[in-house]
N, C-alpha and C positions, 0 to 999 in steps of 0.2 A: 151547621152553624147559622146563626140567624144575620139576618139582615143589617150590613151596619149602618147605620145614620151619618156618622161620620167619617171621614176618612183622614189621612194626613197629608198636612202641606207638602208641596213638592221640595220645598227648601224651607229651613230653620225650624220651628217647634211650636206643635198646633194643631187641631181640626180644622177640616170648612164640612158645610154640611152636602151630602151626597143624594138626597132623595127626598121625598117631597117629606119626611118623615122628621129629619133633619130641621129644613128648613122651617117647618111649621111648629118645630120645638124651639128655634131662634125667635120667629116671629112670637110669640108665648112668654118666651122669657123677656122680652123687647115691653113687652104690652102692658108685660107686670110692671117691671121698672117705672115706666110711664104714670100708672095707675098710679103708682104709691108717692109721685112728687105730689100732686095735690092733695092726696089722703094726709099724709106728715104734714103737708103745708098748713090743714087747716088746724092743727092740733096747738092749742093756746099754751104755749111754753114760752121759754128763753130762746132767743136767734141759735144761741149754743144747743141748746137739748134738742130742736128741731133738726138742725145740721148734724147731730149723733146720733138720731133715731132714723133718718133719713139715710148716712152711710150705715148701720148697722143692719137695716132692710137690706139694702141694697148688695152687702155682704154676703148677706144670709140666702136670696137669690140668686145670687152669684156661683154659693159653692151647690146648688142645690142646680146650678145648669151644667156647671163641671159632673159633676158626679153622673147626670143623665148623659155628656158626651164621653167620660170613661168608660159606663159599661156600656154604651150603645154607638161606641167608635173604634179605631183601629187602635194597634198598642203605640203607645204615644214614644215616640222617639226624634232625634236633633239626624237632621238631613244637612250635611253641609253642601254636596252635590247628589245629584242625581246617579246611582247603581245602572247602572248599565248589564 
């Protein structure tokens, strides 16, 4: 089995990242986000169409980070306490 990136929280429902592999797919998706306030920002629309092009990037980045810590993370399940 390969390598996971992610792992799951000790308690409730979630990755954190496990390996420098992880992290630097966090740092990545962090950097996109960042990039695209000002790329939308300067785009000559309505306050409106700027703020809906701006959450639908941001969306679309979003599920496109999920989906890299689905298949490159552990199977996602709700930890209420810790198995012993």
């Amino acid at each position: 089995m390969a390598k996971q990136w992610f792992r799951n929280k000790t308690y409730g429902f979630g990755w954190y990242p496990s390996c420098w592999q992880g992290w630097a797919a966090l740092a990545v998706y962090l950097l996109v986000v960042f990039i695209t306030m000002p790329i939308v920002a300067s785009i000559t629309a309505t306050e409106s169409m700027v703020a809906l092009i701006f959450a639908t990037a941001v969306f679309i980045e979003t599920a496109i980070f999920l989906f890299i810590t689905y298949k490159k993370g552990d199977k996602l399940e709700w930890k209420l306490w810790q198995k012993k």
